[in-house]
C-alpha positions in Angstrom: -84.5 114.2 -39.4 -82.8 115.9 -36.9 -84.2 119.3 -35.5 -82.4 122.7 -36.0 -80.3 123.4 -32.7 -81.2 127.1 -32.7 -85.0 125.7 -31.2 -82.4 125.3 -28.4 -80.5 128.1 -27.6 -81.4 129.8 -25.0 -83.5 132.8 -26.4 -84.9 133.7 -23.2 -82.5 136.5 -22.3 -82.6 140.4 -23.1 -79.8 140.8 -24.9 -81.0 140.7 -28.2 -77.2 141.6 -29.4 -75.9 138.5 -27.7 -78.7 136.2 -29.3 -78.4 137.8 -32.4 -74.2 136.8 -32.4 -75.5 133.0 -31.2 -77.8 132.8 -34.2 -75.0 134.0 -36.6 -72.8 131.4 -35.5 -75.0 128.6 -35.2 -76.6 129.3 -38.7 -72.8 129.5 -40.4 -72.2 125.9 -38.5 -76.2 124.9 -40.8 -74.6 127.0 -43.6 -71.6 125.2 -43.8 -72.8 121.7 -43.0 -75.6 122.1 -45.4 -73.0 123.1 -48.5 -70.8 120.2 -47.5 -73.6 117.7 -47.3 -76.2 119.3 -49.6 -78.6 118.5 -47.0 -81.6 120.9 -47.4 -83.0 120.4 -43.7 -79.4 122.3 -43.0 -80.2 125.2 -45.4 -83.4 125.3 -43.9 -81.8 125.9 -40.4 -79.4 128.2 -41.3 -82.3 130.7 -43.2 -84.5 130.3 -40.1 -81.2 130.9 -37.6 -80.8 133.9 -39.5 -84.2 135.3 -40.0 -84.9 134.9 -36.1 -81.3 137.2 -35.8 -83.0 139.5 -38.3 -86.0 139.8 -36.6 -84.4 140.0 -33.0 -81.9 143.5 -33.8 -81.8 145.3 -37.0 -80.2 144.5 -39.8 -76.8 144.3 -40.1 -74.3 144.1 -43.5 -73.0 140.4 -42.3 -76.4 139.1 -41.8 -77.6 140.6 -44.8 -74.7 138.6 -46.6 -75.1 135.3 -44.9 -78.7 135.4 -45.9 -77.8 135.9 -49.3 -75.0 133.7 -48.9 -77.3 131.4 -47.9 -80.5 131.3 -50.4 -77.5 131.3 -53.1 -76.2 127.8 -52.1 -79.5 126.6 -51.1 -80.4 127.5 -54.9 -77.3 125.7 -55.8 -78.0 122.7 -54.0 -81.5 122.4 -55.5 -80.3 123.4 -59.1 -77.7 120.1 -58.9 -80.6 117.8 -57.5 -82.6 119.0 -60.1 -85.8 120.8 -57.8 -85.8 123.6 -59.7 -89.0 124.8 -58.7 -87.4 124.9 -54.9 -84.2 126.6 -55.8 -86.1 129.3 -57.7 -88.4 130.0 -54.8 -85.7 130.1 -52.6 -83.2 132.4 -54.8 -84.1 136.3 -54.2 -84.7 137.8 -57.5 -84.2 141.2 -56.2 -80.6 140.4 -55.4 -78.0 140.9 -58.3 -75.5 137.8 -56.9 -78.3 135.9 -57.1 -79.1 136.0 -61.1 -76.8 134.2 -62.7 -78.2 131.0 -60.4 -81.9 131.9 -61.3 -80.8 132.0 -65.4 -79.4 128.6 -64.9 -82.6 127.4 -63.0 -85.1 129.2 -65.8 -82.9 127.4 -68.2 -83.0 124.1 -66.7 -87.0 124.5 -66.0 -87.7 125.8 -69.6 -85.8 122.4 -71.1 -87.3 120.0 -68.9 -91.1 121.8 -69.2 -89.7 121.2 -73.0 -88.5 117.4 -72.7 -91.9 117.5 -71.2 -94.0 119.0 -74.2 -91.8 116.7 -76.5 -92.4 113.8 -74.7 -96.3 114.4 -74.7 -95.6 115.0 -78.9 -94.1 111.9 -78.9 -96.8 109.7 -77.6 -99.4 112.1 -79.3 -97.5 110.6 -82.7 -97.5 107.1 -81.5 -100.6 107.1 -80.5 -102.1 108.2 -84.4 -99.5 106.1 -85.7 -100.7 103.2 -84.2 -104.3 104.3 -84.9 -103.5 104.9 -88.6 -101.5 101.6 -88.7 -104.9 99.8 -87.2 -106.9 101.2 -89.9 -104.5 100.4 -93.0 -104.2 97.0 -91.4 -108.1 96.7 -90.7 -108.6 98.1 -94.5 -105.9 95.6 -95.3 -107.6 92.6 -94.3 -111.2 93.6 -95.5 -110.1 93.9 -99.0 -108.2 90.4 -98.5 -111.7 89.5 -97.1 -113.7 90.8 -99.9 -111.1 89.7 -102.2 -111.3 86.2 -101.2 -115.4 86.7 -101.2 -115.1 87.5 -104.8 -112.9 84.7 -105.4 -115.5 82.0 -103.6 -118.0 83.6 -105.8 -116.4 83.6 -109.3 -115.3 79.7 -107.9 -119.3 79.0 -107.3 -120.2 80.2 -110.9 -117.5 78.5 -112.5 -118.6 75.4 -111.1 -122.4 76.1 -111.5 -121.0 76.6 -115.1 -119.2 73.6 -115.5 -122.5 71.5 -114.2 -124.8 73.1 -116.7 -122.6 72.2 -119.1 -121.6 68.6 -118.3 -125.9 68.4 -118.1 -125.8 70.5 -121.4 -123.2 67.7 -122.9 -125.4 64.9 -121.5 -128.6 66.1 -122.7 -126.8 66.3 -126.2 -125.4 62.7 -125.6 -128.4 61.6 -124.9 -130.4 63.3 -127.8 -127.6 62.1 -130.4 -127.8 58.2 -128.8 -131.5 58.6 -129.3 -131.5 59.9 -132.6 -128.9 57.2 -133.6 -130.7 54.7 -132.0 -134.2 56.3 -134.2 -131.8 56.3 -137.8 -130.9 52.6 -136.6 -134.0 51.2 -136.3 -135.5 53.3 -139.3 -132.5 51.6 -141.1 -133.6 47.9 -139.9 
């Protein structure tokens, strides 16, 4: 990054006038760089060209507007890159140019703070969604569990059934050969 040239002009003299006219020049040359190339290292030149000309003679009209002129596109430039925190610190709320380009930063802030919130709803939603889903499918399988446990168990009894009664039909086989075989030999 390249440094701002006013660290180089020289300062050292007493004119205070003459250095004043050098940092308006050079921060219109940052000014105008920085709006064709968006560049905020140049914004950042051209605000500090023209607060160190503020600070070296009074105020003047023009160097009040090309500060204002400044912050404005430096606002600008932040409100298309989307830094919108930056472009509202750098816009002066105090100045009446400068409002319509803080209402468009506000604006963009309060919909991205609200993509944001909606975004956190969002996964929130999942997020029970997927729990709830869990617990149906977890409820889900214990009943087909259980359900299957009740089969096994009415298949157990049926077949402890069936064997008491197949022992049940042989025991009356049995008792019906043996009586037979009694009326037989009583018969003989």
């Amino acid at each position: 990054m390249a440094k701002c040239r006013i660290c180089q002009l020289d300062l050292s003299t007493t004119d205070a006038q003459g250095q004043s006219r050098n940092l308006l020049q050079e921060g219109q040359r940052f000014l105008d760089s920085g709006r064709k190339s968006g560049d905020y290292h140049d914004f950042n030149c051209a605000l500090s060209a023209f607060e160190t000309a503020r600070e070296l003679c009074s105020e003047s009209n023009q160097l009040r507007e090309r500060l204002s002129e400044t912050q404005l596109a430096y606002a600008e430039a932040a409100l298309g890159k989307g830094d919108l925190d930056l472009g509202l610190g750098v816009a002066d709320d105090k100045n009446p140019a400068h409002g319509d380009v803080i209402l468009r930063l506000r604006s963009a802030r309060n919909k991205a703070h609200a993509r944001v919130r909606r975004g956190v709803l969002l996964r929130r939603a999942v997020k029970i969604l997927c729990l709830a889903g869990s617990g149906f499918v977890a409820a889900y399988s214990f009943s087909k569990a259980r359900d299957a446990e009740v089969e096994r168990d009415r298949a157990i009894a049926s077949e402890i059934e069936a064997r008491a009664s197949a022992r049940h039909a042989e025991d009356e086989a049995r008792r019906l050969a043996a009586k037979a075989s009694a009326t037989k030999e009583i018969a003989e």
